[in-house]
Residue, then its C-alpha position, 0 to 999 in steps of 0.5 A: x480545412x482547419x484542425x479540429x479545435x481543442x477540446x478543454x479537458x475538464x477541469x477536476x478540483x485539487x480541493x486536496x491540495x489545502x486538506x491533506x487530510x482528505x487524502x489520508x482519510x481516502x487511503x484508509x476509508x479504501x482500504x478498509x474497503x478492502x478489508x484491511x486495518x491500521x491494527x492487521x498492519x500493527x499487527x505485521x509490525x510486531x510480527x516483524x519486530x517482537x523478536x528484536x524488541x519482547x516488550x513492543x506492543x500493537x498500540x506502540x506499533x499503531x503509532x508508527x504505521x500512523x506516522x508512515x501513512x502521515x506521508x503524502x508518498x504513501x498515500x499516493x501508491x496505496x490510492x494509486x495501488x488500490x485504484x488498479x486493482x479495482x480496475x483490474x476487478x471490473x475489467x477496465x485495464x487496458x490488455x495485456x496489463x488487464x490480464x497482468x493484474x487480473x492474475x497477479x502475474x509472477x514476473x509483473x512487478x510493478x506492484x513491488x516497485x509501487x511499494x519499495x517506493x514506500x518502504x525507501x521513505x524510512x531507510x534501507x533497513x525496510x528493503x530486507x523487511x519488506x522481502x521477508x514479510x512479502x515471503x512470509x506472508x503473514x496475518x492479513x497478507x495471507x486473506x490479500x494474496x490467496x485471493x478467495x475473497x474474489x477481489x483483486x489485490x495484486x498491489x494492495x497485498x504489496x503496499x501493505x507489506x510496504x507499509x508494515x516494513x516501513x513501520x518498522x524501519x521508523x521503530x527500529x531506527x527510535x530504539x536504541 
């Protein structure tokens, strides 16, 4: 008796790979999906910033959340983030990891590594802003991590504190 052959996995088309800008269009659509805006992550960077910069508006906040999410990495945790959380919503993780996500465990992690990775883009100055906004947890990530709204955000309340951190690492690093 021969081995089974095998079997050619379906080939899925990186079309991706020559539009980078399907990618980015994907990550915001998703998590506006989840309700969240460029202008609720400007407004984290402000909040993180104003006391160090009085005059800093949301539209200059905007900019650099716009140019944080330019990134291919930062692309890629927030649809991978939003992704399990979404699996996670359905029931559709593997146990122990469905449980893990589905409650947003407190030693479960890995949500916080998946957004350093972000946060390591622009400097190590994001690190102490990421953990005081993700302490603090202000605007939007307060809606993300009460989890009243009945989805599941146990990554994206993390990428998105990730990506204001890192707006204001670029902000903080352009001033003098």
């Amino acid at each position: 008796m021969g081995a089974e052959p095998r079997r050619r996995k379906e080939r899925i088309p990186l079309s991706y790979r020559s539009n980078p800008e399907t990618v980015a269009a994907a990550a915001w659509e998703w998590m506006a999906s989840r309700g969240v805006t460029r202008e609720q992550i400007a407004e984290l960077v402000l909040f993180l910033q104003k006391d160090y910069f009085p005059n800093l508006t949301v539209e200059e906040c905007l900019e650099h959340v716009d140019r944080v999410m330019a990134k291919r990495e930062v692309q890629n945790a927030v649809l991978t983030g939003i992704q399990l959380d979404v699996l996670a919503e359905r029931g559709q993780l593997m146990p122990p990891l469905q449980e893990m996500v589905y409650h947003d465990e407190g030693l479960y992690g890995c949500d916080e590594v998946l957004s350093l990775s972000i946060v390591n883009v622009f400097g190590s100055i994001g690190y102490t802003n990421f953990g005081y906004i993700d302490k603090q947890k202000p605007g939007v990530l307060k809606r993300l991590n009460d989890k009243s709204d009945g989805q599941i955000h146990t990554f994206l309340d993390d990428l998105v504190g990730a990506i204001a951190a890192a707006a204001s690492s670029r902000l903080a690093h352009r001033h003098p």
